[in-house]
C-alpha positions as CSV (number, residue, x, y, z in Angstrom):
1,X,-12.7,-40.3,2.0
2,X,-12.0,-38.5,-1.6
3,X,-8.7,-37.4,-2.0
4,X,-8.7,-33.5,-3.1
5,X,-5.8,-32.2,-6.0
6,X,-5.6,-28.6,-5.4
7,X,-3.5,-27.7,-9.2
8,X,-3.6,-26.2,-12.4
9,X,-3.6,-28.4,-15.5
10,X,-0.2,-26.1,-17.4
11,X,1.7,-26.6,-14.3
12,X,4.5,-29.3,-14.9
13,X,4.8,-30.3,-11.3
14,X,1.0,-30.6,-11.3
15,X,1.2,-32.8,-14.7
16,X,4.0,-34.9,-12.7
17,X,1.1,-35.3,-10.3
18,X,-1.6,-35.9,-12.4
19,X,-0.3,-38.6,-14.7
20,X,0.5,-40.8,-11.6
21,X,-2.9,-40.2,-10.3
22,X,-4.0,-41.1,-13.8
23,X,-1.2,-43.9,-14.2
24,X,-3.1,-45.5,-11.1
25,X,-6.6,-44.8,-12.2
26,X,-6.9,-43.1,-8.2
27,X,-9.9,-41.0,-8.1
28,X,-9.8,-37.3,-6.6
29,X,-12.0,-34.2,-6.9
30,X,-9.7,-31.5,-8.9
31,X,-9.5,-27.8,-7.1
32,X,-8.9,-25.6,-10.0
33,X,-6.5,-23.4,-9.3
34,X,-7.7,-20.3,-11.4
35,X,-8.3,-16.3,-11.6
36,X,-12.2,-17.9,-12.3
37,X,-11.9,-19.8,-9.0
38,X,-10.7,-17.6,-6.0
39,X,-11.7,-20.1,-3.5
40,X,-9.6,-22.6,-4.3
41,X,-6.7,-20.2,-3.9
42,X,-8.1,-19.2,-0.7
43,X,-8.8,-22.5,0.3
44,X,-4.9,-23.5,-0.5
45,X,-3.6,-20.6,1.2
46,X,-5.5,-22.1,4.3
47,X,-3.7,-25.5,4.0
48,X,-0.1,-24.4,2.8
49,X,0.5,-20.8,3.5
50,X,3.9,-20.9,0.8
51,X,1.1,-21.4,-1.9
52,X,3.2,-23.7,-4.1
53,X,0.9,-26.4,-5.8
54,X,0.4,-29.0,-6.4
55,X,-1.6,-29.8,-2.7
56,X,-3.4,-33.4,-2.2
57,X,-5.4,-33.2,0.6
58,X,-6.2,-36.7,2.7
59,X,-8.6,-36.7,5.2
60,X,-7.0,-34.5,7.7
61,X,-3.5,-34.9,6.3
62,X,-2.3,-32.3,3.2
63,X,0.7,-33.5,1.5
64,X,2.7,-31.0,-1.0
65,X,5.0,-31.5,-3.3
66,X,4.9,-33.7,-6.1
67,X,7.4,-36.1,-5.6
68,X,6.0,-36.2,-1.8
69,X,2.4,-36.6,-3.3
70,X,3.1,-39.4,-5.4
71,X,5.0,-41.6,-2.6
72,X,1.7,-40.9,-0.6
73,X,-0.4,-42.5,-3.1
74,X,1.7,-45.1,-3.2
75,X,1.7,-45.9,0.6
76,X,-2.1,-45.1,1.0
77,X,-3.9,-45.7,-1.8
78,X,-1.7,-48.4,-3.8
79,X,-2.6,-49.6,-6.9
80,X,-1.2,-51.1,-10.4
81,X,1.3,-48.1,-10.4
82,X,4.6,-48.5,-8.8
83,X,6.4,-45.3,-8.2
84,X,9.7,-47.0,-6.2
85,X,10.4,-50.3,-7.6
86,X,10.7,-52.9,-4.6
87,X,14.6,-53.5,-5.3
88,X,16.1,-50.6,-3.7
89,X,19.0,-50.2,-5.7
90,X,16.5,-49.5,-8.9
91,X,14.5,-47.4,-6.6
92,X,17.6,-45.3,-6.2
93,X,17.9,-44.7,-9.9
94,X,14.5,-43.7,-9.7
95,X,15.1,-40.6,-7.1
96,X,18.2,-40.2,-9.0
97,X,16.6,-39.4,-12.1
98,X,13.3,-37.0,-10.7
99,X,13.9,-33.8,-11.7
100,X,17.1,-33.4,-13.5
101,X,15.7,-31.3,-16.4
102,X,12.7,-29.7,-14.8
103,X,15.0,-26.8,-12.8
104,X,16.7,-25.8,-15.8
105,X,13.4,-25.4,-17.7
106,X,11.9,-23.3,-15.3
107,X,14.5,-21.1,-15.0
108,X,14.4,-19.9,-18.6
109,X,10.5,-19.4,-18.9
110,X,10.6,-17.9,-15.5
111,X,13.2,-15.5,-16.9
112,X,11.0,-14.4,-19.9
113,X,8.2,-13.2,-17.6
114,X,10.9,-10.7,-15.3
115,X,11.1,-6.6,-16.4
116,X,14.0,-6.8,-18.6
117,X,16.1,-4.8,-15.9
118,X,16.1,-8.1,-13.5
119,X,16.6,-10.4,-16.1
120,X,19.3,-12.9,-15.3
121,X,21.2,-14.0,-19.0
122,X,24.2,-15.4,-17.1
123,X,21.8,-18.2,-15.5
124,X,19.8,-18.4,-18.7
125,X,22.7,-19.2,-20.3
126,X,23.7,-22.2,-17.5
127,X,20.3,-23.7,-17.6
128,X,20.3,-23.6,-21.3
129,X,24.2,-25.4,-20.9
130,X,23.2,-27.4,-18.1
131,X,19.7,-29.1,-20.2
132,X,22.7,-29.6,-23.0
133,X,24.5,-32.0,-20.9
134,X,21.2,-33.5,-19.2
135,X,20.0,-34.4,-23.3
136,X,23.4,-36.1,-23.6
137,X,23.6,-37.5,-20.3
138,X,19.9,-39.4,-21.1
139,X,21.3,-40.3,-24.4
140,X,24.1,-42.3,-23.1
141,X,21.6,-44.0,-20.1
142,X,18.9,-45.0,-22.3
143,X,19.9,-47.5,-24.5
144,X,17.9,-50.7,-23.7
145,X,15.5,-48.8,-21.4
146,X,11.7,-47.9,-22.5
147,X,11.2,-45.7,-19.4
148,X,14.2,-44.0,-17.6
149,X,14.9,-46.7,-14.8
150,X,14.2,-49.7,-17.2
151,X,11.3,-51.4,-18.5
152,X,8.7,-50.0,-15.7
153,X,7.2,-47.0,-15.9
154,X,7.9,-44.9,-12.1
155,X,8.4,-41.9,-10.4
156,X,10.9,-40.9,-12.4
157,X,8.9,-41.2,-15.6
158,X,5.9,-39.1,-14.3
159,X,8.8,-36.3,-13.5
160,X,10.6,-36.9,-16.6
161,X,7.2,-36.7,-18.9
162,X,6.4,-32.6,-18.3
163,X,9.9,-32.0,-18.1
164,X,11.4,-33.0,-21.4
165,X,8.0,-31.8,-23.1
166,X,8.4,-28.2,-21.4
167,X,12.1,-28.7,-21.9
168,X,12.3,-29.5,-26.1
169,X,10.0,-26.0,-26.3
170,X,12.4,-23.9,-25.1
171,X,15.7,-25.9,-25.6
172,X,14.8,-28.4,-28.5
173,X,16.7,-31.7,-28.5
174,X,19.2,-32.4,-31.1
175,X,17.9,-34.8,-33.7
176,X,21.0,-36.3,-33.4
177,X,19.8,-37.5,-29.5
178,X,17.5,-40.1,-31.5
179,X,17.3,-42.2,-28.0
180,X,16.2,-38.7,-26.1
181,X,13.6,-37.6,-28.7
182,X,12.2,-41.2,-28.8
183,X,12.5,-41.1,-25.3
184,X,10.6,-38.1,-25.0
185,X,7.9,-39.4,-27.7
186,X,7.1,-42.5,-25.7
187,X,6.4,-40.0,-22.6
188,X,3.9,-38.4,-24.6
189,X,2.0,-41.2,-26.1
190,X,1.6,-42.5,-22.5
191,X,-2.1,-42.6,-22.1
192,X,-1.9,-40.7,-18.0
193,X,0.8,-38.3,-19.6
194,X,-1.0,-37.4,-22.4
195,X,-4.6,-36.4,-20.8
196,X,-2.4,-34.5,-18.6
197,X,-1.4,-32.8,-22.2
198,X,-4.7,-32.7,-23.6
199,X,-6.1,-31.2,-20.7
200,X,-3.5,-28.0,-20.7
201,X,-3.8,-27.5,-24.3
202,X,-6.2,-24.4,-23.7
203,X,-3.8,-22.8,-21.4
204,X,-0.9,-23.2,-24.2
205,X,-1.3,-19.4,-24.9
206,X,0.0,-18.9,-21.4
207,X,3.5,-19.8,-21.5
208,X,5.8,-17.1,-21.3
209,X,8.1,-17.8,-24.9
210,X,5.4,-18.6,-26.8
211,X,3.9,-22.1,-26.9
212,X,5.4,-23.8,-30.3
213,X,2.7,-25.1,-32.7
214,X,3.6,-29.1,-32.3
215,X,2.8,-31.9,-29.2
């Protein structure tokens, strides 16, 4: 039975998604979550009633979540991707690492797109502090590594990819991070994470601070 992605391509949890569905070379018919297409909205709202996307749908099972929908694919529908790596001490460094610029991030853009009177500068200001010491805290932990939990590319790579490229937009790293940006380069040469790209680039108008004219 076809898997079912219910997303939007400018989404980075979706891209986190997407570029491990890609990674694998998994096959899935893509809901469209768009103003164009109300019944894919409708039809998510059926399956997950808090509306957050992505939603994978699997046979009679939906799954939410990226993280969640990524371990899926690894347990159903394996393939040459390898999310966890089999030692589990690597595979902690992998869970370690999901997500640890992506909440920052999202705090700033979603602050942009608030009335001015509900704006929150004090936790702009900690999420633009807090992505500060994530940059430095990847510069010291990747030296000798080509994806963030060693030589594989996992989980924590298809989390880190939208996050840093999101991220360097409205936070840039410092040249002088040279493992970081290098880092974040490799991320988006990777040919899952950078169809992912390719296929938001119409939406780039979209994000709330303006969408620099670069990646």
């Amino acid at each position: 039975m076809a898997l079912t992605l219910f997303a939007h391509p400018f989404s980075s949890y979706c891209q986190k998604a997407l570029t491990a569905l890609y990674e694998n070379g998994t096959p899935f018919d893509y809901r469209l979550l768009s103003p164009d297409n109300p019944e894919a909205f409708a039809e998510l709202a059926a399956r997950w009633p808090i509306g957050k996307f992505p939603v994978l749908v699997d046979g009679d099972r939906t799954l939410v979540e990226a993280t969640i929908i990524i371990e899926h694919l690894a347990l159903d529908h394996p393939g040459p991707f390898r999310p966890l790596p089999e030692d589990p001490r690597t595979a902690l460094a992998v869970r370690m690492l999901d997500n640890y610029v992506m909440t920052p991030m999202q705090k700033i853009v979603g602050d942009v797109i608030r009335r001015p009177e509900v704006r929150d500068p004090h936790g702009v200001a900690e999420a633009h502090a807090l992505l500060d010491k994530a940059y430095r805290w990847l510069e010291g932990v990747l030296p000798g590594r080509r994806w963030a939990a060693g030589d594989a590319f996992t989980l924590a790579d298809c989390a880190a990819a939208p996050s840093l490229f999101y991220a360097d937009w409205v936070h840039p790293i410092a040249e002088q991070l040279v493992e970081t940006r290098a880092y974040r380069a490799r991320l988006l040469a990777r040919p899952s994470f950078a169809r992912a790209i390719d296929e938001a680039r119409p939406y780039r108008p979209l994000f709330p601070p303006g969408a620099p004219d670069r990646d």
